[in-house]
MDAnalysis code that builds the backbone (N, CA, C; Angstrom):
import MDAnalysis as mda
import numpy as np

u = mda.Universe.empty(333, n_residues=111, atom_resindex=np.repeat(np.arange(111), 3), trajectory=True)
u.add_TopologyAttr("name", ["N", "CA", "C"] * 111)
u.add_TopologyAttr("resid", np.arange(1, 112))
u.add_TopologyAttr("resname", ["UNK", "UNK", "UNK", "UNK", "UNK", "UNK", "UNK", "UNK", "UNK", "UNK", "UNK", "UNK", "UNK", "UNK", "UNK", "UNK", "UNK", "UNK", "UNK", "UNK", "UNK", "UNK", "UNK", "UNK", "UNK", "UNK", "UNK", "UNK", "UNK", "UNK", "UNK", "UNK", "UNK", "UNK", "UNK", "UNK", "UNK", "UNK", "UNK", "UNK", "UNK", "UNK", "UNK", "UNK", "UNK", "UNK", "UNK", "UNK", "UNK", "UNK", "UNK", "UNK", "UNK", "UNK", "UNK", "UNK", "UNK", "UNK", "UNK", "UNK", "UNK", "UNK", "UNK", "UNK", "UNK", "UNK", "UNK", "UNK", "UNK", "UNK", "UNK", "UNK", "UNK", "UNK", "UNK", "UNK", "UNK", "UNK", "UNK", "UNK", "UNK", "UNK", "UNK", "UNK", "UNK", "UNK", "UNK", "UNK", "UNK", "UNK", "UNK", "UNK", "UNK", "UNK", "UNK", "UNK", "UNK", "UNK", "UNK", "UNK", "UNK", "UNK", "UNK", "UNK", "UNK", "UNK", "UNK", "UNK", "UNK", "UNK", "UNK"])
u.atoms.positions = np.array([
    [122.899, -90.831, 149.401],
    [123.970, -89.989, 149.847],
    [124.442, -89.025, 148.772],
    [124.660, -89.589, 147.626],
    [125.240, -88.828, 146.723],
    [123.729, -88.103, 145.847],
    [124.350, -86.561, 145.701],
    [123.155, -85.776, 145.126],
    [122.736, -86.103, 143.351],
    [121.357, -86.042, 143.193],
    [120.773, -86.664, 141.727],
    [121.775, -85.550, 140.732],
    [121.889, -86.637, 139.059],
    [122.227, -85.241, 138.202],
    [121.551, -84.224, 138.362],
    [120.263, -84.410, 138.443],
    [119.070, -83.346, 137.841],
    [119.415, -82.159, 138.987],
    [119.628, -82.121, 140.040],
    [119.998, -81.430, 140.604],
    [121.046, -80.841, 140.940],
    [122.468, -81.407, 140.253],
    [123.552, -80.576, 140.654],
    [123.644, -80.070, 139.069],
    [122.910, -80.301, 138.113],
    [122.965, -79.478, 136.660],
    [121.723, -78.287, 136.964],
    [121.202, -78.038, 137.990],
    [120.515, -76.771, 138.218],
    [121.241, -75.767, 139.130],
    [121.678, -76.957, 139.861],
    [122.698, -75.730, 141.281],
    [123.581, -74.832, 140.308],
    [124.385, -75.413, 138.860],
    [125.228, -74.932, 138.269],
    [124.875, -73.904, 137.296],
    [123.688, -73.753, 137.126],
    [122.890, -72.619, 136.346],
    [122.358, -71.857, 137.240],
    [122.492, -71.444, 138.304],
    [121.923, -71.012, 139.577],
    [122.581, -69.150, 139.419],
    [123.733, -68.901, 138.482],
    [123.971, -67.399, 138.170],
    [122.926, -66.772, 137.139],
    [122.479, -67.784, 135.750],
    [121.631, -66.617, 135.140],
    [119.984, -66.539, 135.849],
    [120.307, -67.688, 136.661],
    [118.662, -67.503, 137.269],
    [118.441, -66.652, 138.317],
    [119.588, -66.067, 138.879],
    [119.439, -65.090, 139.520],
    [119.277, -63.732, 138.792],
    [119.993, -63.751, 138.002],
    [119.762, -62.314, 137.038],
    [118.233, -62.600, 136.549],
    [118.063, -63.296, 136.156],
    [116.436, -63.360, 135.534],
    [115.269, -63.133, 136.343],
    [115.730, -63.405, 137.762],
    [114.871, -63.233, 138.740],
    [114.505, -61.458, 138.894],
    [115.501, -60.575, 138.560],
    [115.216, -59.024, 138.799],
    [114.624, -58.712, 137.497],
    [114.661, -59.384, 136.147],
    [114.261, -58.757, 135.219],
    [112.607, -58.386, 135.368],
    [111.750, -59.280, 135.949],
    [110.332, -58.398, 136.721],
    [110.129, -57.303, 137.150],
    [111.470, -56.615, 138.255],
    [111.387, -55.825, 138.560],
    [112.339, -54.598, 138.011],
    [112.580, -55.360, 137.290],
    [113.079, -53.753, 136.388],
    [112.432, -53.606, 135.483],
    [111.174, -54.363, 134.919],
    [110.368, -54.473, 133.947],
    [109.285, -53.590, 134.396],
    [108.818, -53.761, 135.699],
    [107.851, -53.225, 136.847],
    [108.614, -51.738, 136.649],
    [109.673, -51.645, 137.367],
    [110.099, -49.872, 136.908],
    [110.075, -49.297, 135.716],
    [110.519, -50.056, 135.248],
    [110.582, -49.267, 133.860],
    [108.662, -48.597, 133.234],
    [108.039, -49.709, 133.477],
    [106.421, -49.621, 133.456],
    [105.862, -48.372, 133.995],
    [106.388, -48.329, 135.386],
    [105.752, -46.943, 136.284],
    [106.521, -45.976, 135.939],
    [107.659, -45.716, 135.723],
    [108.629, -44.629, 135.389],
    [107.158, -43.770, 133.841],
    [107.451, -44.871, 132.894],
    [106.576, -44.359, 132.053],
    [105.064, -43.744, 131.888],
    [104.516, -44.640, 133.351],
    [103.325, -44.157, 133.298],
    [102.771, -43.327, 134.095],
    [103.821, -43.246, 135.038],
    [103.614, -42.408, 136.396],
    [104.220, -41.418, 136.533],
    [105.608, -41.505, 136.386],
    [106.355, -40.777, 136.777],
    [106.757, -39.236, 135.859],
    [107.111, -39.990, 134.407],
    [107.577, -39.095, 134.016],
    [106.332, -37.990, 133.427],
    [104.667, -38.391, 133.508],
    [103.829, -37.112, 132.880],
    [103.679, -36.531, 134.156],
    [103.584, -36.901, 135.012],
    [104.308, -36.229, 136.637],
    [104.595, -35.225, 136.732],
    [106.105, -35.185, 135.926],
    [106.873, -34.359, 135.900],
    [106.964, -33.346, 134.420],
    [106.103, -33.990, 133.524],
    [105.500, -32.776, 132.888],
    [104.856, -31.953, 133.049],
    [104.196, -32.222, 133.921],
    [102.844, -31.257, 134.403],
    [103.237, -30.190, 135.390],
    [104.293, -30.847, 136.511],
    [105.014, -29.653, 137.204],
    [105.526, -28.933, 136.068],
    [106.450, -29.632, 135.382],
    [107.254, -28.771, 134.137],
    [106.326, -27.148, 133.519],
    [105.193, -27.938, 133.150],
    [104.399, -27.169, 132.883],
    [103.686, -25.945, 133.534],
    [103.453, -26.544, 134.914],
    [102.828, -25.527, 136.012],
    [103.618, -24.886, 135.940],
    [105.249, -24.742, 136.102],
    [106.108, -23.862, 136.439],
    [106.337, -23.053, 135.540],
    [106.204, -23.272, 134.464],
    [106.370, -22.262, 133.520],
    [105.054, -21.048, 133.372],
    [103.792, -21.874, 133.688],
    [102.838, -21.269, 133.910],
    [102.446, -20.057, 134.900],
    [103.122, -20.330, 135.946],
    [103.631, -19.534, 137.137],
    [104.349, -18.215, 136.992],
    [105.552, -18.943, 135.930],
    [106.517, -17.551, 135.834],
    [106.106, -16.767, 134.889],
    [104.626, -16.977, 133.931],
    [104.289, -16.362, 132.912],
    [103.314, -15.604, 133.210],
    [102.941, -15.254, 134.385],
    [101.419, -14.738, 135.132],
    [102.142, -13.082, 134.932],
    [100.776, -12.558, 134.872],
    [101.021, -10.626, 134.334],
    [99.483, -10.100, 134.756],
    [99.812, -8.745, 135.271],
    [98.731, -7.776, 136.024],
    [97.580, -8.023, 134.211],
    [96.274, -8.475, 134.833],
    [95.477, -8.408, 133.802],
    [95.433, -9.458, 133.311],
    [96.037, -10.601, 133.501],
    [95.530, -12.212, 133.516],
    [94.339, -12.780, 134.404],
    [93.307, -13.441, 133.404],
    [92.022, -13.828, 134.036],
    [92.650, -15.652, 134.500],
    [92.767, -15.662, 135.998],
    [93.105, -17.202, 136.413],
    [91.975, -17.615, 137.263],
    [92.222, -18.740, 137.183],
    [91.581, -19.992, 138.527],
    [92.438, -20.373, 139.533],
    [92.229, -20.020, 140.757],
    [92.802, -20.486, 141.801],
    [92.530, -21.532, 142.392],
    [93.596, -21.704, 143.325],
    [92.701, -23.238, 144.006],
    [91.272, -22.954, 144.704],
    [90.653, -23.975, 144.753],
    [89.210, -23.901, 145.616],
    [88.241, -23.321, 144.659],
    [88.527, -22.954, 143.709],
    [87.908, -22.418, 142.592],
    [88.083, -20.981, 142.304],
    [88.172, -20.354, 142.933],
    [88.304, -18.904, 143.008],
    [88.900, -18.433, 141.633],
    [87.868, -17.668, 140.802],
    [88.100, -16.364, 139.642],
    [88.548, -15.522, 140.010],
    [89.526, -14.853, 139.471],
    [89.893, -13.519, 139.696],
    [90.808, -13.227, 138.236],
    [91.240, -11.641, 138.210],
    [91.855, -11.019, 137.693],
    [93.258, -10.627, 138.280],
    [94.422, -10.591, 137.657],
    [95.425, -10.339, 138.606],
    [95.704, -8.573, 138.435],
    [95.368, -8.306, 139.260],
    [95.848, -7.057, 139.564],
    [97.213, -6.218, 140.151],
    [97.972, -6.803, 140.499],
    [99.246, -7.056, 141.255],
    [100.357, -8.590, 140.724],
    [101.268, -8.400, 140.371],
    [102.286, -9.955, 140.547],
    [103.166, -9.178, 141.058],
    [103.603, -10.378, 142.298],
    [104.842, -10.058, 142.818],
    [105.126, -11.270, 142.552],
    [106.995, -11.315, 143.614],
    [107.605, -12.551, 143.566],
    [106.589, -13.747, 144.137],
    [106.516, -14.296, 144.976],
    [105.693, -14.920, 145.560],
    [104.479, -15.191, 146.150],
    [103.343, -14.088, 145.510],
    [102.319, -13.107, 145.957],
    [101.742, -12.167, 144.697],
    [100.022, -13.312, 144.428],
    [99.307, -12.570, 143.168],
    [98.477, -11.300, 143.944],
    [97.976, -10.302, 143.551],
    [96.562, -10.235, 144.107],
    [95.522, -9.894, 142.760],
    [94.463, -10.653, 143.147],
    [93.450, -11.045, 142.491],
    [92.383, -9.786, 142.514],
    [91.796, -9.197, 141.697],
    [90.359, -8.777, 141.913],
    [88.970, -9.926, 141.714],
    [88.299, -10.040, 142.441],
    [87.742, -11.152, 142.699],
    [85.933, -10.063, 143.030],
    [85.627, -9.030, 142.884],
    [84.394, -8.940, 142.436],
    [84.516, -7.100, 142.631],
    [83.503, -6.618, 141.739],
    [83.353, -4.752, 142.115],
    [82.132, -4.818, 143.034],
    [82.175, -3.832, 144.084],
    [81.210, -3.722, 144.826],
    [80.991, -1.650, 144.105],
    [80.284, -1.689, 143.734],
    [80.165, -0.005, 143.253],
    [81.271, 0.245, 142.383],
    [81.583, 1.458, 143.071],
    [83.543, 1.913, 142.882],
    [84.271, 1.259, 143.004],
    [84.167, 0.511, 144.249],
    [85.401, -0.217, 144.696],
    [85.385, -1.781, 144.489],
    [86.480, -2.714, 144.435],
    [86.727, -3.866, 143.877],
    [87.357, -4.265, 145.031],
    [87.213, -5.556, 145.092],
    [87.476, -6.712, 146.326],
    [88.249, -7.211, 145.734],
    [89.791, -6.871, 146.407],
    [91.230, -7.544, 145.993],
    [91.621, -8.300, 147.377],
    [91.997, -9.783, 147.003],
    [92.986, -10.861, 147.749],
    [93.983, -11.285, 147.185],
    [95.264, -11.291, 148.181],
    [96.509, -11.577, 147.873],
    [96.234, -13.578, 148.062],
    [96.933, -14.112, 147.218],
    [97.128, -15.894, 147.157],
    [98.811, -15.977, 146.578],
    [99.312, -17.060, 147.068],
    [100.210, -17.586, 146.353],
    [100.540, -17.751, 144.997],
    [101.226, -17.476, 144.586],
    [101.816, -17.830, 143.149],
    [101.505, -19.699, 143.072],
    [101.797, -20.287, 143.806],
    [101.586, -21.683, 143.299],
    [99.960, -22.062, 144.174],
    [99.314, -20.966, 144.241],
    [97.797, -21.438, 144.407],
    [96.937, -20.518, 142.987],
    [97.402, -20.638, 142.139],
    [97.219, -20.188, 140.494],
    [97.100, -21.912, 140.233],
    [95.767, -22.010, 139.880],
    [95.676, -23.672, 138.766],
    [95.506, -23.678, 137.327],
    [95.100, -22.028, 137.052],
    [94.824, -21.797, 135.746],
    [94.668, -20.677, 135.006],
    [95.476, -20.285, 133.712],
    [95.124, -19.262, 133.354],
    [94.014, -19.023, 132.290],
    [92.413, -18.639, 132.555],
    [91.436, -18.686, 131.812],
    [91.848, -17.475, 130.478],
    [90.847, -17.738, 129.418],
    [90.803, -16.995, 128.406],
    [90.604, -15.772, 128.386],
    [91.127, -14.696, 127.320],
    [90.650, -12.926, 127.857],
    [89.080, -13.232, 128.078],
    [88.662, -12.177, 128.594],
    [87.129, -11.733, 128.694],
    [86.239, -12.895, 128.989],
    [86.749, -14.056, 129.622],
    [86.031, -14.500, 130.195],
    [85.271, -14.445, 131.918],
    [86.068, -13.268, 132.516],
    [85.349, -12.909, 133.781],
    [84.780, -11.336, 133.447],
    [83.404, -11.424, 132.912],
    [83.025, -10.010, 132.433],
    [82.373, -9.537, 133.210],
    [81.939, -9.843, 134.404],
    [81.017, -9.542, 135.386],
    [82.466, -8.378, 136.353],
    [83.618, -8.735, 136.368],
    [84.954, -8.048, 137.269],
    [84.758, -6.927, 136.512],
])
């Protein structure tokens, strides 16, 4: 009838074992925050600055692969020269955040 020591000297420690029970999972966050999350958010950090630094006569990589030259920046809207046919040159407008990269001068020498 009456409950063992061994067990009512655990019921009575039953507050830090609850706190100890989350320290996994704040151990677990803290883990992914570092490994996931925050170079994450360097890399946007980074893209974005990359974005706002684009200028007529920058050689980039677009998504899907696409080379071009920027011939045009607007607000929200590059356009690219993307090959000469004779005289004339084959320009497409892309997004500002479809820019993945800005390549080195004179590396599209064939434009």
């Amino acid at each position: 009838m009456f409950i063992s020591p061994a067990y009512a000297q655990t019921a009575a420690l039953g507050g830090t074992e609850g706190l100890m029970s989350f320290l996994p999972l704040v151990l677990m966050f803290g883990v992914m925050y570092f490994l996931m999350i925050r170079p994450q958010m360097k890399r946007q950090k980074e893209h974005k600055a990359l974005l706002e630094g684009l200028q007529k006569g920058d050689e980039v990589l677009a998504a899907g692969g696409l080379l071009g030259r920027i011939t045009k920046a607007g607000d929200s809207y590059v356009t690219l020269e993307v090959a000469t046919v004779g005289e004339k040159s084959v320009e497409i407008s892309v997004q500002r955040s479809a820019v993945a990269a800005v390549l080195p001068k004179g590396t599209l020498k064939s434009i």
